[in-house]
ZAMARGU-4260 file (C-alpha; in steps of 0.2 Angstrom, whole numbers, plus 5000, padded with zeros to 4 digits):
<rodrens>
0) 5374/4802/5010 | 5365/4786/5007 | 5358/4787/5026 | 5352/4806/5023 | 5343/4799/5007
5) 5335/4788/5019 | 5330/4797/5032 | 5324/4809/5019 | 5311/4798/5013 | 5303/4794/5031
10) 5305/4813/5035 | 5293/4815/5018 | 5282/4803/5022 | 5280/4810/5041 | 5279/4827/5034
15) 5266/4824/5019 | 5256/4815/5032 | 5256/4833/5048 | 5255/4844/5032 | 5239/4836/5024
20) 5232/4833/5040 | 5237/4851/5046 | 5231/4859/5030 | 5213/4850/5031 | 5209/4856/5050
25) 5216/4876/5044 | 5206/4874/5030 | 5192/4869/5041 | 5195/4883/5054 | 5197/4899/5040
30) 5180/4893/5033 | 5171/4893/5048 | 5178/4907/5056 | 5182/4920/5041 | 5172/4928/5028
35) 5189/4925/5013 | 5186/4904/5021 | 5167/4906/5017 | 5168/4912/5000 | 5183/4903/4994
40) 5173/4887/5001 | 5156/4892/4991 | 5166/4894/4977 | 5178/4879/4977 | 5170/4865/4990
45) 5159/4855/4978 | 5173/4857/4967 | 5184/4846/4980 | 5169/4836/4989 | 5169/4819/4983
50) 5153/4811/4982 | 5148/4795/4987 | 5147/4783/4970 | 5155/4795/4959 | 5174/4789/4957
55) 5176/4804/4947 | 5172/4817/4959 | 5188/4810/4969 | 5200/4814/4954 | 5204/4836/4961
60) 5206/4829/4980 | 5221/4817/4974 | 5228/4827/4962 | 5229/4839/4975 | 5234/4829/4990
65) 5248/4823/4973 | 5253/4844/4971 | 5256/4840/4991 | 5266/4827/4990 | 5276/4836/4979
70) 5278/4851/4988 | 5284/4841/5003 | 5298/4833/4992 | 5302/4849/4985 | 5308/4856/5003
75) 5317/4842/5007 | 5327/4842/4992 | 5332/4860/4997 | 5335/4855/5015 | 5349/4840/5005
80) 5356/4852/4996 | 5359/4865/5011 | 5368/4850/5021 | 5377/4844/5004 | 5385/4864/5001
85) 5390/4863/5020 | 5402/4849/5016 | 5405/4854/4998 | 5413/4872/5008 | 5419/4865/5021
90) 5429/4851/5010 | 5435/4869/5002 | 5444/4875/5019 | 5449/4858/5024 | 5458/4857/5006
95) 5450/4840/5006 | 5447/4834/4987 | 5440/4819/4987 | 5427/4828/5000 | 5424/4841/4986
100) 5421/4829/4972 | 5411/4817/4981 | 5399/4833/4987 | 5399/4840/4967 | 5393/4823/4960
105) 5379/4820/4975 | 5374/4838/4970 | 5373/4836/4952 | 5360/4819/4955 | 5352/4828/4968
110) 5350/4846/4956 | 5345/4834/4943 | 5331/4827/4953 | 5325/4844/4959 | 5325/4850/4939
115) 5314/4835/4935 | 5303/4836/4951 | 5300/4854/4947 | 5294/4852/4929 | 5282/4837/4935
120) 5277/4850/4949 | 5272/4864/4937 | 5262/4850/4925 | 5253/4842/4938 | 5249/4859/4949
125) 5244/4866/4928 | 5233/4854/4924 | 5224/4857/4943 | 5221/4873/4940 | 5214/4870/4922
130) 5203/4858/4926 | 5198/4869/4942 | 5194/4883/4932 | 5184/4874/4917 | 5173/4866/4932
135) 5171/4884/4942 | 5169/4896/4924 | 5156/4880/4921 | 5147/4883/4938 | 5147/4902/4937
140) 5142/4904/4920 | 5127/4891/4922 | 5123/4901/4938 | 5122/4917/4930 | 5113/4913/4914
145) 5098/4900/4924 | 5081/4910/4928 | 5086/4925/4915 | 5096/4930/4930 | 5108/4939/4916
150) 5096/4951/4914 | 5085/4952/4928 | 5100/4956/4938 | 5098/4974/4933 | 5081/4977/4944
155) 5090/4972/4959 | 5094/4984/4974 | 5111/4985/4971 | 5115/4978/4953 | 5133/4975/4950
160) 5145/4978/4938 | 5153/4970/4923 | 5147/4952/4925 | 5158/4948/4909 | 5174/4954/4918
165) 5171/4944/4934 | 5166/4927/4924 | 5182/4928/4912 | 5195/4936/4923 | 5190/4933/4941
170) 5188/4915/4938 | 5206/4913/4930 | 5213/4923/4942 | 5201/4912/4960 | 5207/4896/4951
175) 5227/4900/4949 | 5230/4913/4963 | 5220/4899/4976 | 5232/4883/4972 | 5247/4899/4972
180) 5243/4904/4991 | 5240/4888/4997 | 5253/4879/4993 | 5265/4892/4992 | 5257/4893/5012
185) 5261/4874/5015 | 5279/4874/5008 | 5284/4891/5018 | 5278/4885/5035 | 5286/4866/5030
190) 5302/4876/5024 | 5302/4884/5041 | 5301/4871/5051 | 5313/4863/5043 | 5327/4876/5039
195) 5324/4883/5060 | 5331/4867/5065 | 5345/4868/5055 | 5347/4886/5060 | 5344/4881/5079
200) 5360/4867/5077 | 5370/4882/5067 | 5364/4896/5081 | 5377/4900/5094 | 5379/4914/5109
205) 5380/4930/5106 | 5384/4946/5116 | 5379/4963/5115 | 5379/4977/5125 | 5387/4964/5140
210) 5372/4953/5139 | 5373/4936/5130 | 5357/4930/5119 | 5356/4909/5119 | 5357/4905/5099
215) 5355/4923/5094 | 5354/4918/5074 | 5336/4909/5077 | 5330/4922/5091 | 5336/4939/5076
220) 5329/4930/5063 | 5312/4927/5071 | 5311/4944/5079 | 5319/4953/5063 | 5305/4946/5052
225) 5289/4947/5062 | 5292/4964/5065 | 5293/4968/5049 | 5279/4957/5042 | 5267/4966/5055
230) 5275/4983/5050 | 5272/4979/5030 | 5256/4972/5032 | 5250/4987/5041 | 5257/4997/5023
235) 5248/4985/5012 | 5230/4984/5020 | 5227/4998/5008 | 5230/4989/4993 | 5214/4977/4995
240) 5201/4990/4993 | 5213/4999/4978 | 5213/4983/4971 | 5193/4979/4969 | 5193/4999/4964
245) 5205/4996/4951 | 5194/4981/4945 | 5178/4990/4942 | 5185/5007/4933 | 5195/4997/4920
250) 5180/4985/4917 | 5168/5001/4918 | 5181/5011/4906 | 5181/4996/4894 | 5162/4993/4893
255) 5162/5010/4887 | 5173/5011/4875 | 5162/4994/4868 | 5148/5004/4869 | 5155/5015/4857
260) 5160/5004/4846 | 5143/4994/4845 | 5134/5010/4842 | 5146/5018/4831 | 5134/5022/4817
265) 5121/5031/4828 | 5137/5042/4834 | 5142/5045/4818 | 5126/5051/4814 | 5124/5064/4827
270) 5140/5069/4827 | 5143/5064/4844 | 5163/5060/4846 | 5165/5077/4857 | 5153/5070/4871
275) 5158/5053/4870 | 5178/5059/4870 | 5174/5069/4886 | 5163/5056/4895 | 5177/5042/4889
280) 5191/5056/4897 | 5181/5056/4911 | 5180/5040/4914 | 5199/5035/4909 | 5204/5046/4922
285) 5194/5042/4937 | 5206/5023/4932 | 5219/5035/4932 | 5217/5043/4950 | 5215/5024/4955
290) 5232/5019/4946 | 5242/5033/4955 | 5236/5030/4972 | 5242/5012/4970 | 5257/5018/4965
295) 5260/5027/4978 | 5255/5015/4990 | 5267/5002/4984 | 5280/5015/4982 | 5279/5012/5002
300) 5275/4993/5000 | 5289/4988/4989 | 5300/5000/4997 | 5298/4994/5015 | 5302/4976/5007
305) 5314/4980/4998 | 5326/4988/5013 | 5319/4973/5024 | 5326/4961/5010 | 5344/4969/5009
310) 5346/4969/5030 | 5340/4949/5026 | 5357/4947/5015 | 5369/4955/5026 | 5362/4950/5045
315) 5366/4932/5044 | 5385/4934/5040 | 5385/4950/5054 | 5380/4936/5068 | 5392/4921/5063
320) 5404/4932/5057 | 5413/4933/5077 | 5411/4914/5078 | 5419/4911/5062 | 5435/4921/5065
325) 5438/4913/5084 | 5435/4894/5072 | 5419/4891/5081 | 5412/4885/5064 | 5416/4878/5046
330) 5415/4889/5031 | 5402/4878/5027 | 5394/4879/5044 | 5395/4899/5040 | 5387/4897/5020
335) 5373/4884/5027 | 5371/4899/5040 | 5366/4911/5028 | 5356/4900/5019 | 5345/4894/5029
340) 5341/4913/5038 | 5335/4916/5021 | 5325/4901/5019 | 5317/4905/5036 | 5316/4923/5031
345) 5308/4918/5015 | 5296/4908/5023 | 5294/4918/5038 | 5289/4933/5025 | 5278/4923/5017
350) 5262/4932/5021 | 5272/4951/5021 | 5280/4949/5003 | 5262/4940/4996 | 5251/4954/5002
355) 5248/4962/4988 | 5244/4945/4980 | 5231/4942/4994 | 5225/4959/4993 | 5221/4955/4976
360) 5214/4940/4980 | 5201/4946/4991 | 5195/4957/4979 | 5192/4942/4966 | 5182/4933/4981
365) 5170/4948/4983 | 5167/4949/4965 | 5162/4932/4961 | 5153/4929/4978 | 5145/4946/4972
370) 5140/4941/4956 | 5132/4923/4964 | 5123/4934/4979 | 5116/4947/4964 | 5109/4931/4952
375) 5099/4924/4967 | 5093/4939/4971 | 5088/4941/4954 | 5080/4924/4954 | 5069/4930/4968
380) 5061/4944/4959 | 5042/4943/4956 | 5036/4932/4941 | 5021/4931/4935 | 5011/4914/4943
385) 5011/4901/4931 | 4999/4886/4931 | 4998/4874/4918 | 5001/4875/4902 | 4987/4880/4889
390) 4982/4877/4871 | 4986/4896/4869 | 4990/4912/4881 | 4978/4914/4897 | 4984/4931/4908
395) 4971/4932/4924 | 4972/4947/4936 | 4988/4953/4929 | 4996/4969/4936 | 5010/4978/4929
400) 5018/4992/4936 | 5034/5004/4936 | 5048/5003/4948 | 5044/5016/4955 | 5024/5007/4959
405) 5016/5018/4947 | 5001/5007/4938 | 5004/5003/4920 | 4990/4989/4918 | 4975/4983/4931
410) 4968/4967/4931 | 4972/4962/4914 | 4962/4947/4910 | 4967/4940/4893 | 4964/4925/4881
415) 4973/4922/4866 | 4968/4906/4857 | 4978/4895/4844 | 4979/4903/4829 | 4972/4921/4837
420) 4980/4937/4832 | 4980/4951/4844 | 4987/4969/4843 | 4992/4980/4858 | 4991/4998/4855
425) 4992/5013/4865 | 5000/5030/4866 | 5020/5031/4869 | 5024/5026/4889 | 5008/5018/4892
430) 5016/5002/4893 | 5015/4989/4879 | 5034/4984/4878 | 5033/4983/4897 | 5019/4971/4896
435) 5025/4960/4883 | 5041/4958/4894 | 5030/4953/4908 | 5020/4941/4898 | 5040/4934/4895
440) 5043/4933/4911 | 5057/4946/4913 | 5048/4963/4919 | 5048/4958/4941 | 5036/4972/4945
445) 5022/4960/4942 | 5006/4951/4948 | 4997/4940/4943 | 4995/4924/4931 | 5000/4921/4915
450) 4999/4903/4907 | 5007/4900/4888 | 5008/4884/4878 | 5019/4871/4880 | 5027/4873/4861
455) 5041/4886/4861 | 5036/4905/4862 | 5046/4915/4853 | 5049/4936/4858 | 5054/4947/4842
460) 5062/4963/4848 | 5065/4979/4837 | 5082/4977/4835 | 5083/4955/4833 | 5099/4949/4843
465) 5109/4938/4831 | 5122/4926/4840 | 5138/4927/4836 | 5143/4912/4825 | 5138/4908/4808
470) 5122/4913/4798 | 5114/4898/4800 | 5115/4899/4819 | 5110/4915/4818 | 5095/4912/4809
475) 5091/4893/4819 | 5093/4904/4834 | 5092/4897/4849 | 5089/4880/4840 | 5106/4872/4835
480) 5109/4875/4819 | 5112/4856/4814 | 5093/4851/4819 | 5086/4860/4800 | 5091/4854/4784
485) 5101/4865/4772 | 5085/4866/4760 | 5076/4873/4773 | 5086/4888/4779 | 5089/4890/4762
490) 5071/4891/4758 | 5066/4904/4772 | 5077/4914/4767 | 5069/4917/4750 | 5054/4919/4757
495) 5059/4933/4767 | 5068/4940/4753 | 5085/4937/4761 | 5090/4924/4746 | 5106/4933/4743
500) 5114/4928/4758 | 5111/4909/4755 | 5129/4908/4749 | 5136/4914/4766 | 5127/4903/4777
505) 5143/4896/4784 | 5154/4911/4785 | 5155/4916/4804 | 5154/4937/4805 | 5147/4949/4817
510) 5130/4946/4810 | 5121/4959/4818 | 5133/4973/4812 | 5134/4967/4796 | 5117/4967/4791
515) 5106/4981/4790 | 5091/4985/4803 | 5079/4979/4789 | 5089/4964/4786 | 5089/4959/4803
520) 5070/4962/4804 | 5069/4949/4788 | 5079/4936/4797 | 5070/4938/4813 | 5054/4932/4805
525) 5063/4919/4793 | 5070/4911/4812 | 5049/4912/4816 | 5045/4903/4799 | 5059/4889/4804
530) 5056/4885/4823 | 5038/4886/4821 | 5032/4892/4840 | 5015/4890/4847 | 5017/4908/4853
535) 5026/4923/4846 | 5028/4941/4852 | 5031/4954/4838 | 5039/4972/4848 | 5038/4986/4833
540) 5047/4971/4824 | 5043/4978/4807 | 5046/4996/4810 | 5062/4996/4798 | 5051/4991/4785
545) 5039/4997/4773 | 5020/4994/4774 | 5024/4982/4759 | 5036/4971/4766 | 5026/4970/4782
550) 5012/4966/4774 | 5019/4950/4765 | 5031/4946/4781 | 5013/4946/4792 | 5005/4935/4780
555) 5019/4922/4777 | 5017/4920/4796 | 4999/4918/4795 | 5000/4906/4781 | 5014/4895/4786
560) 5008/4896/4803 | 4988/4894/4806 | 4991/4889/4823 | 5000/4900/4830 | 4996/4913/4843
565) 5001/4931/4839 | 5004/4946/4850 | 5009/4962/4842 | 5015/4979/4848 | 5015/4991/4835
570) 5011/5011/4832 | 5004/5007/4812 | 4988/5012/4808 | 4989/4997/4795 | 4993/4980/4807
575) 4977/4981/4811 | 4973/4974/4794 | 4983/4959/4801 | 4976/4956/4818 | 4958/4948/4825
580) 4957/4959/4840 | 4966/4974/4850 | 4972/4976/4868 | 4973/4995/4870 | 4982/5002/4885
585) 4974/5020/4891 | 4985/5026/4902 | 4985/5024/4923 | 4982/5007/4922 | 4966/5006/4911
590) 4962/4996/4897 | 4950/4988/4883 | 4949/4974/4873 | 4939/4972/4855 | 4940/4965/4837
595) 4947/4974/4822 | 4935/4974/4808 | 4941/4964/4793 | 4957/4960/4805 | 4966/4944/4801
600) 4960/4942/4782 | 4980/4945/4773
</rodrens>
């Protein structure tokens, strides 16, 4: 026993060395030579790169190569306890007892070292995978939200779906289901090696039909499996493609089930719950269709594993049995026999019983690469040219069209000086929204050149989006909400008429359900007073108010703000009294500048 210990130890060090050096020149031809390799090495290379002066970046590479090591150890532990229940049997037919004890209490150290080697395994591999997916969701979220590539996505060719599905769920599932298949790879095709030999010493003659197979046991085993693999794997292809379906219906059946939710008022107020029942119905049971076809599928799948598995249990003791009877082997031999078939079966059906796993795998890979192919193509959109920065807002040959290339402003040439106030009007669908989203940056059906000041530019919206979080953060918005003093917050929202809500500042609600449309227009102007931008874009952001209120909300700005550029969008007759000079849109393209008489005196 003390020499297997030994020889155990050299066969560990042997084998960790051929399996990390094996594993790194796979690794090397699957990400050359196939599509999975390439994405799974875009999304987790730089993750395992180490680079040079950065002793951090070697920490994922040795807790790897330290799950490795593991893994290795683990299979030879199972190999010791194979040969240790070969004696402990065979003790049992020799009716040798001192044999039987001595085999018990090696087993009982040995089983305590695999309990303790497996708990150390599962931490180690856990915090891998922890740290893995903390590092990828990091990657992937900063991917996704640099260059406004969240929302520009949508203008794309081929926009995709559910980014939120594939950056919480698909990166959980890379992360775990990656060191799952990999290692669980590793310790199949080490578990093989290993248990064939055994089987190879255990294998003996066998004949049949008047022919005699050389160590039949190795020879079925191999034959039996691979068959069966190919057969299953042939069942399962399906499975991949169901499985990426099955992704985007659930995601798509639960974004609109959140759409109703969000805009539950609205639907109330129509009296809409008939359409939306029907088109959620519809919906539910396009993932319905999906969910039986899987079913089915795997009703084959699972089936065809499951009779392959039961042939597995009885086949071994089938072979050996004839050599058994005529005392060509032990008991033990016999057992140990039948263990290590099912080890090599095991390992063998590696690929045919993780399939579905794989399958599901895939799928994940084609998400996320997806969602990273969609933001740089997003990124690539059209923006308006920007040259330096300016003391106010400069647009020079600007044109703005539809996607579909219609013209919705020509040539717009446009100065807005500090403290300048200007209005854009024009009739409904001639464009104003769509130009203040250009002058933003985020409408890519654009020429042209815009240039803004180098302060912060803020864009007020009709409907303000308030973060969740707190009210202060909602209000300090996208500044942290530690940068302004208490009294100041507190102060803005008295002068937006909001001081009732000074006492909640701290409580953490779905803000923008919670408040009124007018509320939020309030704070939205309240978030202007505090940050203080160089330029601000008002979208109808009074148009839940009364004449009144806007009238004091424009001239807070005004007075609080001197200088302050100022481009509105608005359908009242009475902003005007508000603004210095007008932009109105004409329709096809056309335009035409000029000042508002008595503008700019509230």
């Amino acid at each position: 026993m003390v020499e297997e210990l030994t020889s155990g130890l050299l066969w560990v060090v042997g084998a960790f060395v051929l399996c990390a050096v094996g594993a790194f020149l796979l690794g090397l031809l699957l990400c050359r030579r196939t599509k999975f390799g390439r994405q799974f090495w875009r999304l987790a290379g730089p993750f395992f790169k180490p680079r040079r002066g950065d002793r951090a970046s070697w920490k994922p590479l040795l807790v790897a190569l330290l799950v490795l090591a593991l893994t290795v150890i683990g299979v030879r532990v199972d190999v010791i306890i194979s040969n240790n229940n070969n004696r402990l049997f065979t003790s049992l037919q020799e009716l040798d007892s001192g044999a039987f004890w001595r085999a018990i209490v090696f087993f009982c150290v040995v089983a305590s070292v695999s309990v303790v080697l497996t708990l150390v395994a599962y931490l180690v591999g856990q915090l891998q995978v922890i740290r893995w997916r903390q590092w990828t969701n990091a990657q992937v979220l900063t991917d996704w939200l640099s260059g406004t590539a969240y929302h520009r996505a949508r203008f794309i060719d081929d926009p995709i779906d559910n980014p939120e599905q594939r950056i919480q769920a698909d990166v959980d599932s890379f992360t775990d289901t990656s060191q799952t298949l990999v290692f669980g790879l590793i310790s199949s095709m080490l578990g093989l090696v290993s248990f064939s030999i055994i089987l190879w010493n255990l294998s003996g003659p066998l004949t049949l039909f008047g022919i005699t197979f050389p160590k039949a046991l190795i020879v079925v085993a191999y034959v039996f499996i691979l068959v069966s693999t190919v057969i299953v794997i042939r069942i399962g292809r399906p499975l991949i493609r169901l499985s990426f379906l099955a992704e985007r219906l659930n995601a798509s059946y639960r974004y609109s089930l959140i759409r109703v939710r969000e805009n539950s008022e609205a639907i109330a107020l129509y009296g809409g719950e008939g359409i939306e029942e029907r088109g959620l119905m519809n919906r539910f049971s396009a993932v319905i269709a999906n969910v039986w076809a899987i079913v089915f599928r795997n009703l084959k799948f699972n089936g065809t594993n499951l009779v392959i598995s039961q042939i597995a249990v009885i086949l071994p003791y089938m072979i050996q049995a004839p050599r058994f009877f005529t005392r060509q082997i032990t008991l033990g031999q016999f057992t140990q026999s039948a263990d290590a078939f099912s080890q090599v079966a095991g390992s063998l059906s590696f690929f045919r019983s993780a399939y579905d796993t794989f399958a599901a795998y895939r799928a994940t890979l084609d998400r996320l690469t997806g969602l990273l192919d969609a933001d740089a193509q997003a990124r690539m959109l059209p923006v308006p040219l920007r040259s330096r920065p300016t003391a106010g807002l400069e647009v020079e040959g600007l044109d703005v069209f539809r996607p579909t290339g219609e013209p919705l402003v020509n040539r717009l040439d446009l100065t807005v000086e500090p403290g300048e106030w200007l209005l854009v009007r024009g009739r409904s669908g001639s464009g104003k929204t769509t130009l203040l989203r250009s002058l933003a940056g985020l409408w890519p059906y654009v020429r042209g050149v815009v240039s803004r000041p180098q302060g912060q530019v803020i864009f007020c919206a009709q409907q303000p989006y308030l973060p969740l979080g707190t009210l202060r953060s909602a209000i300090t918005y996208p500044a942290p909400d530690e940068v302004f003093p208490d009294a100041a917050v507190r102060q803005v929202l008295e002068d937006v008429q909001l001081g009732h809500l000074g006492h909640q500042l701290d409580e953490t609600k779905d803000w923008m359900t919670t408040l009124s449309p007018g509320e939020r227009q309030r704070l939205a102007f309240g978030r202007v007073l505090l940050l203080q931008p160089s330029l601000v874009f008002f979208d109808e952001s009074t148009s839940a108010l009364d004449e009144g209120m806007e009238h004091a909300l424009y001239r807070l700005v005004r007075e609080r703000l001197p200088h302050t550029s100022v481009v509105s969008v608005g359908h009242r007759s009475s902003l005007g009294a508000s603004h210095q000079r007008e932009l109105v849109l004409l329709g096809q393209g056309a335009w035409t500048t000029g000042s508002l008489v008595g503008g700019g005196q509230t």
